[in-house]
KOLSETOR-559507 format. One line per 5 residues: their letters; for each residue z, x, y of N, C-alpha, C. Coordinates in Angstrom, 1 decimal, m for minus. Last residue first. Layout:
residues N
A = Z:X:Y:Z:X:Y:Z:X:Y ~ ...;
//
This chain:
residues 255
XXXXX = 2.3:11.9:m13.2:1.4:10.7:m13.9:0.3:11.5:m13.8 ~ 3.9:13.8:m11.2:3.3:13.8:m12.8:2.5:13.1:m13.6 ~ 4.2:12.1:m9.1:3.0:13.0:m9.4:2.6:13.8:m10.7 ~ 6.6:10.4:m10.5:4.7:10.0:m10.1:4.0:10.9:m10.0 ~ 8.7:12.1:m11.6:8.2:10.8:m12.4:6.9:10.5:m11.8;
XXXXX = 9.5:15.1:m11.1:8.1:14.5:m11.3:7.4:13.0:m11.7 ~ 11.5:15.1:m10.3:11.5:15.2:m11.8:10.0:14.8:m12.2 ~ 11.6:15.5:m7.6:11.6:16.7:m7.8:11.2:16.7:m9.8 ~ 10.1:13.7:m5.0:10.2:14.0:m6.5:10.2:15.3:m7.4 ~ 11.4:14.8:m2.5:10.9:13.3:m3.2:10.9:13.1:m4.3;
XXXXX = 12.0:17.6:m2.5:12.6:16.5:m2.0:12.7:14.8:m2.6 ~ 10.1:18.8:m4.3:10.9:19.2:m4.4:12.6:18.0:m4.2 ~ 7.9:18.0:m3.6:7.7:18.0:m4.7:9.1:18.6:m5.1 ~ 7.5:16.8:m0.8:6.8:15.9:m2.2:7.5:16.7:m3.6 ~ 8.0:19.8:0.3:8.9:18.3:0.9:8.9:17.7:m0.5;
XXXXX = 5.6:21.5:m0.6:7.1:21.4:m0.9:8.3:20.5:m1.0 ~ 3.8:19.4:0.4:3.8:19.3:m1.2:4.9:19.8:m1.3 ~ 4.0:19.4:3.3:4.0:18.3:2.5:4.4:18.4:1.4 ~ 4.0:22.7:3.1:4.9:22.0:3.6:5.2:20.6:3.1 ~ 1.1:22.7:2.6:1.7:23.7:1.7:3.6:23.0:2.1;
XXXXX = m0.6:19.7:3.4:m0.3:20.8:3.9:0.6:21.5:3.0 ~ m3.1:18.1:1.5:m2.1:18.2:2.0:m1.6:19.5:2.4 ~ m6.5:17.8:3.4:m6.0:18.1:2.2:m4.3:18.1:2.5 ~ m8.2:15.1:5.0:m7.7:16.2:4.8:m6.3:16.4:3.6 ~ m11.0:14.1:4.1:m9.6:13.1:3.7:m8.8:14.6:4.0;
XXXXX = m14.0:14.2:6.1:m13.2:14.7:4.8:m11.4:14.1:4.8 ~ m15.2:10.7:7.9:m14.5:12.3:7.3:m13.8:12.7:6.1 ~ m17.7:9.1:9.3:m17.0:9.1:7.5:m16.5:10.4:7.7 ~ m17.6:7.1:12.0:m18.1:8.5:11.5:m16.8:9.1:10.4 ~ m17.5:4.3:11.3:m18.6:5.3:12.2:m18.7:6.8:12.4;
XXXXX = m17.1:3.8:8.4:m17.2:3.9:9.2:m17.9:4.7:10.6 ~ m19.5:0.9:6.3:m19.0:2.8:6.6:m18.4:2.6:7.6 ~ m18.5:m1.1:4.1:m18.7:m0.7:4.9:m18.6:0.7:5.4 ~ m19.7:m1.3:0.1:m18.8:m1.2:1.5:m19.2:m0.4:3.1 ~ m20.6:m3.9:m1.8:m20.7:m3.2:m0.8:m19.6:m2.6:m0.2;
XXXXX = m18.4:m4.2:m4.8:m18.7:m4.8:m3.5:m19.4:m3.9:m2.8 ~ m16.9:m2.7:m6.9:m18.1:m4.3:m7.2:m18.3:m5.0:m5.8 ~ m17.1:0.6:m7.2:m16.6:m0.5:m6.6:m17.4:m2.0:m6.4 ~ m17.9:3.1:m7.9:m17.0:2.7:m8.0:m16.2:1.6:m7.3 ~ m20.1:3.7:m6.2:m20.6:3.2:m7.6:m19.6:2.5:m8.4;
XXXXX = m19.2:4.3:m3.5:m19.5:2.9:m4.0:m19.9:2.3:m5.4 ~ m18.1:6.5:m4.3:m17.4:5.8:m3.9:m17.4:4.3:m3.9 ~ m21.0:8.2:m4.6:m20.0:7.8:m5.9:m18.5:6.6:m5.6 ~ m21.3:7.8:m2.3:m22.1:7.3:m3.1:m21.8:6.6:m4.5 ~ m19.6:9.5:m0.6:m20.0:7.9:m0.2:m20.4:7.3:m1.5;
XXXXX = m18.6:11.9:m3.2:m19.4:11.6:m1.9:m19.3:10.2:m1.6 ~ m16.0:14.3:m3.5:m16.7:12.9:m3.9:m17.6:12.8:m2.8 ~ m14.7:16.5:m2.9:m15.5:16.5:m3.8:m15.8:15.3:m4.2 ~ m11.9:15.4:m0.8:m12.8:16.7:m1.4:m12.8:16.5:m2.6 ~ m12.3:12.1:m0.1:m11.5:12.7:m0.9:m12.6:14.1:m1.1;
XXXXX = m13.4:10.7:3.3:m14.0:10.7:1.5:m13.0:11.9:1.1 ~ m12.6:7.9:5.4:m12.7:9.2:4.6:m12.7:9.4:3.4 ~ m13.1:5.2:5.7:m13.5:5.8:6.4:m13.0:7.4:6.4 ~ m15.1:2.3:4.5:m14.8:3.9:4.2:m14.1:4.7:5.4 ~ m14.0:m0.9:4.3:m15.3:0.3:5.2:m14.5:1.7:4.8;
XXXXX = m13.8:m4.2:4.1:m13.4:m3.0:3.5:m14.4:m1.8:4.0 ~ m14.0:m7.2:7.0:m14.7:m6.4:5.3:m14.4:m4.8:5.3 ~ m14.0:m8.1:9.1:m12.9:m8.1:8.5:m13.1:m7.6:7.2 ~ m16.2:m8.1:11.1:m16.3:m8.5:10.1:m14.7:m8.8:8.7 ~ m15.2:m6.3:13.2:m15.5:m7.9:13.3:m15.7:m8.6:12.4;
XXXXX = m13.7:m4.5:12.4:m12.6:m5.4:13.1:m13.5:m6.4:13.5 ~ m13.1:m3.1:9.2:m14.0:m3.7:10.4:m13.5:m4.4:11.3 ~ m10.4:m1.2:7.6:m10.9:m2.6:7.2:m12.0:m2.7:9.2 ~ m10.6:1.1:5.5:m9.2:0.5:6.3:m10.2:m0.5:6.4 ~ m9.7:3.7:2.4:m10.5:3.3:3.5:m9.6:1.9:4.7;
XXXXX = m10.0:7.2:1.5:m8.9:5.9:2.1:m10.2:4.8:3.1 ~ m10.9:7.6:m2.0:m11.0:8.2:m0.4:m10.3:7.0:0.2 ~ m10.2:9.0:m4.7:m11.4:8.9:m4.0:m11.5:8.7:m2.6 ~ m7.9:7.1:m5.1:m8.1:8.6:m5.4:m9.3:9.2:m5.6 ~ m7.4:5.6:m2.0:m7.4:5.6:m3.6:m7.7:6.8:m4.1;
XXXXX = m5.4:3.3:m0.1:m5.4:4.6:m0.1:m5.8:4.7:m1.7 ~ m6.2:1.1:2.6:m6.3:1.3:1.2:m6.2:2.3:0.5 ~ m4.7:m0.5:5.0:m5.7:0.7:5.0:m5.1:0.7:3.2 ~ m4.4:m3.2:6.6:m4.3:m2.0:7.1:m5.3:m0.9:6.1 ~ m4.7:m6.8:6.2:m4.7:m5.7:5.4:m4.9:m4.4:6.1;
XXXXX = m2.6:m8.4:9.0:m2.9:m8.4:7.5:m3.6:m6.9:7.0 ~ m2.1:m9.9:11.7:m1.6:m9.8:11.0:m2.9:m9.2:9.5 ~ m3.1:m11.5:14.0:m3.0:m9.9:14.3:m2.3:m9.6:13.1 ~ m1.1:m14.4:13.5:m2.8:m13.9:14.3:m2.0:m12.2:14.0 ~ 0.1:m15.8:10.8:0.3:m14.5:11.9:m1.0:m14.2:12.4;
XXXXX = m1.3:m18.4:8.7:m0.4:m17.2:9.1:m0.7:m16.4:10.4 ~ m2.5:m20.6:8.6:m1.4:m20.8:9.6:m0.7:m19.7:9.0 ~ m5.3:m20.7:8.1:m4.4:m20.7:7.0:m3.1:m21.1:7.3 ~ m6.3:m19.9:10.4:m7.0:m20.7:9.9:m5.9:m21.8:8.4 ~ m5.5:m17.5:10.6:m5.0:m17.8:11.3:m5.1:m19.4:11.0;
XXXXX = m6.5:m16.0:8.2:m5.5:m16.3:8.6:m5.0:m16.8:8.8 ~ m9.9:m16.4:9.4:m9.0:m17.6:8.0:m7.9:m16.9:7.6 ~ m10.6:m15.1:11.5:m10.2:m16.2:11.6:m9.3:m16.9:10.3 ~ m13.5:m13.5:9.5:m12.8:m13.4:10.6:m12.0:m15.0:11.1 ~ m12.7:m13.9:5.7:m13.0:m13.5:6.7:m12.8:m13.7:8.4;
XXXXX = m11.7:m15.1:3.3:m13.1:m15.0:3.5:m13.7:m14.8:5.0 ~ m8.8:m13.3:3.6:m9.3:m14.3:3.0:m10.8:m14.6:2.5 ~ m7.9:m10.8:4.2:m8.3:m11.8:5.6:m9.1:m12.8:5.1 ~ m5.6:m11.6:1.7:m5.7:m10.6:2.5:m6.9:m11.1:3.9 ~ m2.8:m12.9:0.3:m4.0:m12.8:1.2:m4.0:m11.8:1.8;
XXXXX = m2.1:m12.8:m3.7:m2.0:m12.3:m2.0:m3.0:m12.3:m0.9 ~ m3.3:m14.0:m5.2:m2.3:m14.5:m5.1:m1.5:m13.6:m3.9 ~ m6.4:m16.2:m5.9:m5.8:m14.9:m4.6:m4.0:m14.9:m4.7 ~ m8.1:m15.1:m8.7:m6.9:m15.8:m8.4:m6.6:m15.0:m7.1 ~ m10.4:m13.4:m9.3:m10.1:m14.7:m10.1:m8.8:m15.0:m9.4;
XXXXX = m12.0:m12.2:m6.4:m10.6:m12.5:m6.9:m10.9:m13.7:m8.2 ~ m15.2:m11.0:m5.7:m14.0:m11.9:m5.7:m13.4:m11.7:m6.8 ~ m15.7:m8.1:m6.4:m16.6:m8.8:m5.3:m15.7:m10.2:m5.0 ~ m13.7:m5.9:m6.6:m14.2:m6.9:m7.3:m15.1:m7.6:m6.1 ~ m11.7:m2.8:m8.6:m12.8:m4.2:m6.7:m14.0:m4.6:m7.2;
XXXXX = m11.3:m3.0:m10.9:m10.4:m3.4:m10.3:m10.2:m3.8:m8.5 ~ m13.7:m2.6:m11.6:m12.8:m3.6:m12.9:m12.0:m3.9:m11.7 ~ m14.8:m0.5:m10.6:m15.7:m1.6:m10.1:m15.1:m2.6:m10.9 ~ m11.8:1.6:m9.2:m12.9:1.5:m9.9:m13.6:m0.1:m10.0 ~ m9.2:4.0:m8.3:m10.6:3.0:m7.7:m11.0:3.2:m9.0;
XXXXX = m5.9:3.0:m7.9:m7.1:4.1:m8.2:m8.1:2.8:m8.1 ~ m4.1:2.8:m4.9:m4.5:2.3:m6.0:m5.6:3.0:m6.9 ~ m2.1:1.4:m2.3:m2.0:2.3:m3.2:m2.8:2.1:m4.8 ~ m2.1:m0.4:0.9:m2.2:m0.4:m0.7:m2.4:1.0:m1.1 ~ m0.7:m1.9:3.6:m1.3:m1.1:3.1:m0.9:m1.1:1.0;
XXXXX = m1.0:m4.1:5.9:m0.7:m4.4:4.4:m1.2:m3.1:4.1 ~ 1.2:m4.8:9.0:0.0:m4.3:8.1:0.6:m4.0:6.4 ~ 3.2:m7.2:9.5:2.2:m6.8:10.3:0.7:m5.9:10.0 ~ 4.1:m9.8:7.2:4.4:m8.5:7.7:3.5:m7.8:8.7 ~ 3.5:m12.0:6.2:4.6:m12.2:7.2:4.7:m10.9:8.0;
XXXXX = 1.8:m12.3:3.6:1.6:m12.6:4.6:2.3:m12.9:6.2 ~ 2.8:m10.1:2.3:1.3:m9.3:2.7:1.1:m10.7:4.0 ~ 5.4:m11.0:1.7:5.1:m9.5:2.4:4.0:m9.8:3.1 ~ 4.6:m13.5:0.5:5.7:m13.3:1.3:5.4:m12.0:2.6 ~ 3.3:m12.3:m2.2:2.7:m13.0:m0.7:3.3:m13.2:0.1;
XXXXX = 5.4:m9.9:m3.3:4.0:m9.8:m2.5:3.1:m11.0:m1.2 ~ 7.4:m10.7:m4.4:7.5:m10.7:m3.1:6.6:m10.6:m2.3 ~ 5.8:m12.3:m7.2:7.2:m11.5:m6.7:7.1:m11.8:m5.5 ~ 3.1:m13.2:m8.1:3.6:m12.3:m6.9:4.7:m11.8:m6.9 ~ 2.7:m12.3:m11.6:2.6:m13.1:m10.7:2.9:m11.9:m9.2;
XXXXX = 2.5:m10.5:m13.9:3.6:m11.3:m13.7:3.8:m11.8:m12.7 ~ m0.9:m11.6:m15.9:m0.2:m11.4:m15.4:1.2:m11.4:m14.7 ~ m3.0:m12.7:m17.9:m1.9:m13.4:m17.8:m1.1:m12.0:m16.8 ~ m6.3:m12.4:m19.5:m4.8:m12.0:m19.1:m3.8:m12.3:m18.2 ~ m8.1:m14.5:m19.2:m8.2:m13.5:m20.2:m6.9:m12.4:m20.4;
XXXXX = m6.8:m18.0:m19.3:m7.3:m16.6:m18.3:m7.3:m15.3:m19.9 ~ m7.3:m21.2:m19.1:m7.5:m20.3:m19.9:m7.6:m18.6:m19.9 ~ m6.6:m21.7:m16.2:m6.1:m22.5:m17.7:m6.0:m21.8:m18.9 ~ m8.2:m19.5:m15.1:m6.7:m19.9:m15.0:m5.9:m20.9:m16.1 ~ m10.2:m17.3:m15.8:m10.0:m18.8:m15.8:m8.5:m19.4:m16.2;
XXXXX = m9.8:m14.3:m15.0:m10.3:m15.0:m15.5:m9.8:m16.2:m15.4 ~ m6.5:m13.0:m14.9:m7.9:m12.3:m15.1:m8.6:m13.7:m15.2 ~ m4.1:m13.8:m12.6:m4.9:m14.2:m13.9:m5.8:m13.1:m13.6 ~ m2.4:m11.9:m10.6:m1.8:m13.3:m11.5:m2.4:m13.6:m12.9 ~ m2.6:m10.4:m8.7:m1.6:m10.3:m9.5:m1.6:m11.3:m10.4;
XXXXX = m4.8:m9.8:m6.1:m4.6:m10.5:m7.4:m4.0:m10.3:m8.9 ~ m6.1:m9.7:m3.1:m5.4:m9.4:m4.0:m4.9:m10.1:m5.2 ~ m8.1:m9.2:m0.6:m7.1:m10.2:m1.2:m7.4:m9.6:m2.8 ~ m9.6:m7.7:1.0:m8.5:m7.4:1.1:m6.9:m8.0:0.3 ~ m11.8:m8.1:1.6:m11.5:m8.9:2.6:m10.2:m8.4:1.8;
XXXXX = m13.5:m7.1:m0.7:m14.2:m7.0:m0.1:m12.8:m7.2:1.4 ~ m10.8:m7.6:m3.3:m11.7:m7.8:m3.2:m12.1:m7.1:m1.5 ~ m8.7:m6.2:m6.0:m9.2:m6.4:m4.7:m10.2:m6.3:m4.3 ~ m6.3:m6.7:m9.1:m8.1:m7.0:m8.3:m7.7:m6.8:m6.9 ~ m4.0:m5.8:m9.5:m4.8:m6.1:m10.5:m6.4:m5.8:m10.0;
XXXXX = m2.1:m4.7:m6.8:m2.3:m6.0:m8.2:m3.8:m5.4:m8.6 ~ 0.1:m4.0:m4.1:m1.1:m3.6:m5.5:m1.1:m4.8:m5.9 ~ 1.4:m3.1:m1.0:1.4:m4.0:m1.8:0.7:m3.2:m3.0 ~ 3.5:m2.1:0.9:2.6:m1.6:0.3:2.7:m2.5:m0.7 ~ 3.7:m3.2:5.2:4.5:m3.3:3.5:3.4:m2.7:2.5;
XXXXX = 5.1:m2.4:8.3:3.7:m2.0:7.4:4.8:m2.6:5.4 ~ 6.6:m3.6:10.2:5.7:m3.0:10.5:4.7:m2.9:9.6 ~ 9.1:m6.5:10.6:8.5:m5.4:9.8:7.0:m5.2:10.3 ~ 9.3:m8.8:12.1:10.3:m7.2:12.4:9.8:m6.4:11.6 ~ 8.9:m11.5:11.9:7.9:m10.2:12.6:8.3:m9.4:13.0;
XXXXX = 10.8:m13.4:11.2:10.5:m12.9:12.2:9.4:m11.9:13.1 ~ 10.0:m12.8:8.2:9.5:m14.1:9.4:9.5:m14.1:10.8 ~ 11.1:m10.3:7.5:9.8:m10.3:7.9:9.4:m11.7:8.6 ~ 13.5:m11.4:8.0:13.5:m10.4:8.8:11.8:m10.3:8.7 ~ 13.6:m13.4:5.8:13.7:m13.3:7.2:13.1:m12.6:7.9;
XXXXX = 13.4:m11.1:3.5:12.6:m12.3:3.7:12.5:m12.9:5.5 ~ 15.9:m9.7:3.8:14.5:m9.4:4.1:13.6:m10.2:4.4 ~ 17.5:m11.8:2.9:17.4:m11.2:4.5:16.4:m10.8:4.7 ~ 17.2:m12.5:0.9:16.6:m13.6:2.1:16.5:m12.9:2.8 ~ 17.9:m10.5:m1.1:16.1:m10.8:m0.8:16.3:m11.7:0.6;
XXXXX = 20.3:m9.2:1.5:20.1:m9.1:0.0:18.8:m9.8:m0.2 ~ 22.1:m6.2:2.2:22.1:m7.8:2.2:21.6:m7.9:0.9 ~ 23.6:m3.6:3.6:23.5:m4.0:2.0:23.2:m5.3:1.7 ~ 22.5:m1.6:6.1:22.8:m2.7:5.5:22.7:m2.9:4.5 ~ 21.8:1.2:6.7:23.1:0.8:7.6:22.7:m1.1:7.4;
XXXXX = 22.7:3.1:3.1:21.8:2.2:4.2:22.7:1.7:5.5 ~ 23.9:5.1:2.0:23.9:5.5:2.9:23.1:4.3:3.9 ~ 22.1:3.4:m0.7:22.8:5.0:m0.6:23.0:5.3:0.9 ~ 20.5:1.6:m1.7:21.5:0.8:m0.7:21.9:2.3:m0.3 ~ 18.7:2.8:m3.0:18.2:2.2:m2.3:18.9:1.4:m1.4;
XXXXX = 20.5:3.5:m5.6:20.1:4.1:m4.8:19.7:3.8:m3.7 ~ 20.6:1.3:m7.2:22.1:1.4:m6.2:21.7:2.5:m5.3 ~ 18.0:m0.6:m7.5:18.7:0.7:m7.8:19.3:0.9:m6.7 ~ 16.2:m3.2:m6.8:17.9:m3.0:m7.0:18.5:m1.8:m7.5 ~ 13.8:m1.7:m7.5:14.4:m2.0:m5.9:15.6:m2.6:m5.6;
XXXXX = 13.8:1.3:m9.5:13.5:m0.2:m9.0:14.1:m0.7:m7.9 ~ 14.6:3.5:m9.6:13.4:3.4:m10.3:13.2:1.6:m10.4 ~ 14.3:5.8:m6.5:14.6:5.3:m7.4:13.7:4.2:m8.6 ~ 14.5:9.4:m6.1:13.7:8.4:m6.4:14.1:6.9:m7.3 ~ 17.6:10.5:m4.0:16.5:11.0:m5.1:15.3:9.8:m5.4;
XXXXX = 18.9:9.2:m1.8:18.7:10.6:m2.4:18.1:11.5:m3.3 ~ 17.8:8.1:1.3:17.5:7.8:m0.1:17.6:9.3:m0.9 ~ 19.2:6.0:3.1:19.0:7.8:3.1:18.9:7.8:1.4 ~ 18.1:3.2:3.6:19.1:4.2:3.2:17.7:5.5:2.9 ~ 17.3:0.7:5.2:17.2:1.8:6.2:18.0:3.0:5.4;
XXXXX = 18.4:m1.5:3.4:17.6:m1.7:4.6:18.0:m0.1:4.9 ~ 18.3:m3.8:0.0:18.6:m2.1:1.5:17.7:m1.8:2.6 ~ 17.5:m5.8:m0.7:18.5:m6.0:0.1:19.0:m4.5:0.8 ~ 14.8:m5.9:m2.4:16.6:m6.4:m3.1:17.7:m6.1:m2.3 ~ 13.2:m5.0:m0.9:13.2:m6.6:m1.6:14.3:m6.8:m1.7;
XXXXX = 14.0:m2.4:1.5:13.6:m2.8:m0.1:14.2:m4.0:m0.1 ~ 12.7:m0.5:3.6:13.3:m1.8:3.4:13.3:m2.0:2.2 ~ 13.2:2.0:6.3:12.7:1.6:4.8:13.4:0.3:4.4 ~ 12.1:2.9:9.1:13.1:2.6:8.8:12.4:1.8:6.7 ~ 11.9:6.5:10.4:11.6:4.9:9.5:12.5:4.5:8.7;
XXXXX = 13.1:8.6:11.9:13.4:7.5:12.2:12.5:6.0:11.3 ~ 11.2:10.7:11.0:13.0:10.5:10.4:13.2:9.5:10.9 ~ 8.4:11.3:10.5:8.8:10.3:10.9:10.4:10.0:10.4 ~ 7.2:13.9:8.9:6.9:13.2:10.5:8.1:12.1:11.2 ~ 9.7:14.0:6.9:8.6:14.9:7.8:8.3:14.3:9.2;
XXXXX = 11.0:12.5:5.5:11.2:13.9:6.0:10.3:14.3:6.6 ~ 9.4:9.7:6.0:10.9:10.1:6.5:11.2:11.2:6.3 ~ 7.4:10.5:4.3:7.1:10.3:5.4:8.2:10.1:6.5 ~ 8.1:10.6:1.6:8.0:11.6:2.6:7.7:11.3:3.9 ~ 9.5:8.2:1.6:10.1:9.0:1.4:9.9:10.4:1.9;
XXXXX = 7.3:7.0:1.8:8.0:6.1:2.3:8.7:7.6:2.8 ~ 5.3:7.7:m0.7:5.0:7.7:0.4:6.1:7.5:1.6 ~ 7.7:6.6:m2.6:7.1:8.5:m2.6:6.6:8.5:m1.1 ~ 7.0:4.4:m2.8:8.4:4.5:m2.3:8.1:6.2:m2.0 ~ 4.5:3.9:m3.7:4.8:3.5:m2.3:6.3:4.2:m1.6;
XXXXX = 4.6:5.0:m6.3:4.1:5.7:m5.2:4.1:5.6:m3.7 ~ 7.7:3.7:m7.2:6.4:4.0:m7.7:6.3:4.8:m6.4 ~ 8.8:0.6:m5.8:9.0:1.4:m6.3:8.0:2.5:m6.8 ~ 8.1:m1.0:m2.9:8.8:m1.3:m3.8:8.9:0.6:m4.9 ~ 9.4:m1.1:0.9:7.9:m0.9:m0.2:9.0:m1.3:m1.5;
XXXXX = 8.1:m2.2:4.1:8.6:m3.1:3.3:8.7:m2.3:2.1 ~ 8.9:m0.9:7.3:8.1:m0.5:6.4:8.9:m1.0:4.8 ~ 9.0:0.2:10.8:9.6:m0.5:9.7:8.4:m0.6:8.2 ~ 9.1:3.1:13.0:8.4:1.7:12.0:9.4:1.3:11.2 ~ 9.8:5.3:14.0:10.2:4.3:14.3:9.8:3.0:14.0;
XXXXX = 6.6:7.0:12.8:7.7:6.9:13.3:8.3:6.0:14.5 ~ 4.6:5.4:11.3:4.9:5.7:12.1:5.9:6.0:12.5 ~ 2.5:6.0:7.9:3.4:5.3:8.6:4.0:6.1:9.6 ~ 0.3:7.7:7.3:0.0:6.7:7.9:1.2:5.6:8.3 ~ 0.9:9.4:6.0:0.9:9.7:7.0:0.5:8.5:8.1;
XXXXX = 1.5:8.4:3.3:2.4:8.3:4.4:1.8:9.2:5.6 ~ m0.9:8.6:2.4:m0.7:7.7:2.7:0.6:7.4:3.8 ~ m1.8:10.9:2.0:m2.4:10.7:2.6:m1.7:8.6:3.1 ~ 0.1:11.7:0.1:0.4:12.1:1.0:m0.8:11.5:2.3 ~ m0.4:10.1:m2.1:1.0:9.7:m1.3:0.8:10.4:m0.3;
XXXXX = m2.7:11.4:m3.3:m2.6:9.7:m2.7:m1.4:9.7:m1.7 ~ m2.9:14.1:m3.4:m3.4:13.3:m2.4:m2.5:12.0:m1.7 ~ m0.6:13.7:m5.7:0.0:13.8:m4.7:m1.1:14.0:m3.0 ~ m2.8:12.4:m7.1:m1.6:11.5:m7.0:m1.0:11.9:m6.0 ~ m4.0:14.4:m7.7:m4.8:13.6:m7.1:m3.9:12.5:m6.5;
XXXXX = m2.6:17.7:m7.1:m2.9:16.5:m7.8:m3.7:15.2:m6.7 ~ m3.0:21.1:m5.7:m2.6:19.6:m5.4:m3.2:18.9:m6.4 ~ m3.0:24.6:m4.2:m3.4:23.1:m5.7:m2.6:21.9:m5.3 ~ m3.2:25.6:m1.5:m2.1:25.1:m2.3:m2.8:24.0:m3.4 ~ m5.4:28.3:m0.5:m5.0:26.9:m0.4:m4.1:26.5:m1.6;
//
């Protein structure tokens, strides 16, 4: 079997989860790795979008922000944030990858404060594009390591929704019925979300962790799914693609 990092787990378990012929919002880092392999391999027809106005480029190497001239390379458009912006109002985007700081049980997210907002313990750089994305786009997937600092049983600040406090308060909110958090990819195991309760649930465990340790690592219950599997491992193919194609200078999977 082919050694693997825990990092190139993450990406690879994560693009597999976008579809061919999808649309798909991301910004830079691991999301764009995921994006990237998942357009050589399964899926050549996704279409990739970046905040700063590329829509659909043939991306040649990794880039290192979402105005890198890379990220327009061959695109079949060069606009610019409205458009995108738009284009998710419309409900033309499929899956966007968000992060911050905290997440909670329901999927909400927290880039802003640590702590009491007048007075917070840290100060973060807010949304950017995030609540825009997480609330316009069809599924929210995340990218993140796990631990009980960073899931939280609640948010000091929601500055992305995710199903809020639960079934209804979307829609309740006046965003998108059928809209919001998809599946959470961490370096420990992926999980996705209940469809009556709208609360976070396991539903594969990373080789060599158990359920247990999964939960010790996290300030909330979580749900199981109905039947918990191994996270399959990446294929000798993925990691060539990942490691040659994607990132060949190693900037993420080297982390």
């Amino acid at each position: 079997m082919t050694e693997y990092n825990t990092m190139e787990l993450m990406i690879v378990a994560a693009a597999r989860n976008l579809e061919n012929g999808k649309t798909v919002g991301v910004g830079t880092g691991a999301p764009c790795a995921a994006a990237m392999l998942a357009q050589k391999t399964h899926a050549p027809d996704l279409v990739i979008m970046f905040e700063a106005g590329g829509i659909s480029p043939q991306l040649p190497t990794m880039p290192i922000s979402v105005g890198d001239s890379r990220t327009f390379y061959r695109a079949v458009m060069a606009s610019g944030m409205c458009d995108i912006m738009e284009t998710c109002q419309r409900g033309m985007v499929d899956y966007t990858f968000l992060g911050g700081a905290q997440i909670d049980m329901y999927g909400n997210l927290n880039s802003t404060v640590i702590g009491d907002w007048k007075k917070p313990k840290v100060r973060f750089p807010g949304s950017g594009g995030a609540n825009d994305f997480a609330s316009l786009c069809w599924k929210i997937m995340v990218i993140t390591p796990q631990d009980s600092r960073r899931f939280v049983e609640k948010v000091s600040f929601i500055t992305t929704p995710g199903y809020i406090d639960g079934p209804g308060a979307r829609e309740r909110a006046g965003l998108p019925a059928n809209t919001g958090p998809h599946k959470v990819i961490t370096n420990m195991a992926v999980m996705g979300y209940d469809g009556k309760t709208m609360r976070m649930r396991v539903e594969s465990i990373h080789q060599g962790f158990t359920f247990e340790e999964v939960q010790k690592n996290c300030g909330f219950p979580l749900l199981k799914a109905e039947k918990i599997v191994v996270t399959p491992a990446p294929t000798a193919d993925e990691l060539r693609i990942l490691r040659t194609k994607v990132d060949p200078q190693r900037y993420i999977i080297g982390r």
